[in-house]
C-alpha positions in Angstrom: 0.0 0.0 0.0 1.1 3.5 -0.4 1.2 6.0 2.0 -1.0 8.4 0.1 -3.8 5.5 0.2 -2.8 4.8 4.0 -3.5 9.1 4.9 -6.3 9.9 2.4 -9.1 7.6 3.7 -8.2 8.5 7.2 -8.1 11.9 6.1 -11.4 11.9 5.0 -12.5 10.1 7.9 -11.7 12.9 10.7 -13.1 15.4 8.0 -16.2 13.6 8.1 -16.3 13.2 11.6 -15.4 16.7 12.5 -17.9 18.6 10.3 -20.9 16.8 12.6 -19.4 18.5 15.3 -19.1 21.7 13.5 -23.0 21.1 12.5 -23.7 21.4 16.2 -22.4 24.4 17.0 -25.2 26.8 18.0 -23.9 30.1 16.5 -25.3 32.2 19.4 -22.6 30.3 21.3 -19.5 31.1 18.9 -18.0 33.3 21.6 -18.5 31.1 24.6 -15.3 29.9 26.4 -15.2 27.8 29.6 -12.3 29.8 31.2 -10.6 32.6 30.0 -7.2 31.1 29.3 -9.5 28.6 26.8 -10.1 29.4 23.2 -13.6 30.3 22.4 -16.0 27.9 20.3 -15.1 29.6 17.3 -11.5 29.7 18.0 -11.1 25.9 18.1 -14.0 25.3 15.2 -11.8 27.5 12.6 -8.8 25.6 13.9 -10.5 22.7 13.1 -11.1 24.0 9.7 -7.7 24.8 9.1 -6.0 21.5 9.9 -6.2 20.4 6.2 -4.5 23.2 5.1 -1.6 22.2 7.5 -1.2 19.0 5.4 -1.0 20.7 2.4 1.8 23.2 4.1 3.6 20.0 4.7 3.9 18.7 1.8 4.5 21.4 -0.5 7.0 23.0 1.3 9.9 21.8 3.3 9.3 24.3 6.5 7.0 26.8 7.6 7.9 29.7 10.1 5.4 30.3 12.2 6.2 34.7 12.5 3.2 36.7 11.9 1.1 33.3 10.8 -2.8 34.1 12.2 -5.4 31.6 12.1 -8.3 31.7 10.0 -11.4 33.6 11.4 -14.9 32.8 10.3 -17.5 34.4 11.8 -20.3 31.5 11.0 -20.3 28.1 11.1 -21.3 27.6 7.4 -18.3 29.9 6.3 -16.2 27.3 9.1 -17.3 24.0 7.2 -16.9 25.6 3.7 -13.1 26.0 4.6 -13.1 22.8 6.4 -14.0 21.1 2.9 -11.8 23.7 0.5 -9.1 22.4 2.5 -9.6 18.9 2.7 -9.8 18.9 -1.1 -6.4 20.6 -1.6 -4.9 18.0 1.2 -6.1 14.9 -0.7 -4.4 16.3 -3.8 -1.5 17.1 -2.1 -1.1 13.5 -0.3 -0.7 11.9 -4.0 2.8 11.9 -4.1 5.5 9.5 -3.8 6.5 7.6 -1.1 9.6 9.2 -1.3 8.2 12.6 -0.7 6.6 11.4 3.0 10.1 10.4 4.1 11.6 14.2 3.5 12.1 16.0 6.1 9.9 19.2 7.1 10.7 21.7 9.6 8.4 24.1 11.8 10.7 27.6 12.7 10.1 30.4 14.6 11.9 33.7 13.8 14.5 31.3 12.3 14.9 29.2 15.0 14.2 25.2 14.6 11.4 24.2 16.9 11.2 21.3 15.4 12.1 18.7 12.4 11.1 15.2 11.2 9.7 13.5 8.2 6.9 14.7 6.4 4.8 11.4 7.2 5.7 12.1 10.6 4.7 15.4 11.1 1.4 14.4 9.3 0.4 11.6 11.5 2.0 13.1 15.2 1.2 16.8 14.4 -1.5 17.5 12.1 -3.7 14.4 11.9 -3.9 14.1 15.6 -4.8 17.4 15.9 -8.4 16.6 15.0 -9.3 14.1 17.8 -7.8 16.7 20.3 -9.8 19.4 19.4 -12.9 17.8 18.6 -12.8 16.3 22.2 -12.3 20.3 23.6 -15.2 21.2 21.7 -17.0 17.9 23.3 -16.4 19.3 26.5 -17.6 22.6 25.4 -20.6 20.8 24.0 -21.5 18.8 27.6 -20.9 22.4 29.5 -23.6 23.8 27.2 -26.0 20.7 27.4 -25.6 20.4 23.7 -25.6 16.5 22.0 -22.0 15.4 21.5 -21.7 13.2 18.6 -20.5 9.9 18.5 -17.4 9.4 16.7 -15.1 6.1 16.8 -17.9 4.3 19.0 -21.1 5.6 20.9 -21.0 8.9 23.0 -23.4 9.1 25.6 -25.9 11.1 23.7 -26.0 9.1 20.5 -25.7 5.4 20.4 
């Protein structure tokens, strides 16, 4: 198997099962944060949005410095899952590449200073894939703290069997 076919379907996968989440997401409740060192709901949902692009980043470039880089901020959450899916299409294509092109490496800098540096197929699969599940779970929280359904995602959640 290739890795492309290995990344794509799990790809598509989180994609799918972040945009229910995103579908929840009452937008009188955009602004609502638990505590004020958290990120509001519509902080983490256009974070969410973004995370395909990050693949694409990776694998068409071989760093990214993170100085004066600024999230995405979408105001609604039908402008939040149009970005989610514009991205996700740009990531597939970007995943078909050789297998030589995962095993590059890819660095993350800061005002030219390494903060880190590992293989592309690392840095898909420990920093940007994983990102999903952590930040769908924050907006779960969110979601219980509000009395709002969380969605199942790799099993039953205790709203949705």
């Amino acid at each position: 198997m290739k890795i492309h076919e290995f990344l794509i379907p799990q790809l598509q996968q989180e994609v799918a099962l972040t945009e229910k989440f995103l579908k929840r997401i009452p937008e009188d409740k955009m602004g609502w944060k638990p505590h004020e060192k958290s990120m509001t709901i519509q902080q983490i949902a256009n974070h969410l949005a973004e995370i395909p692009a990050w693949i694409t980043g990776t694998m068409e470039a071989e760093a990214l410095d993170l100085k004066g880089y600024t999230s995405p901020d979408h105001g609604t959450v039908d402008e939040i899952i149009k970005e989610l899916k514009q991205n996700t299409v740009a990531a597939e294509t970007s995943l078909r590449k050789s297998d030589e092109e995962f095993h590059r490496t890819w660095k993350m800098t800061k005002e030219g200073e390494t903060l880190f540096e590992m293989p592309k197929f690392n840095v898909l699969q420990s920093m940007v894939l994983n990102q999903f599940p952590h930040h769908r779970a924050q907006l779960g929280v969110y979601f219980r703290l509000l009395d709002i359904s969380v969605p199942a995602t790799y099993g039953p959640s205790a709203d949705e069997s």
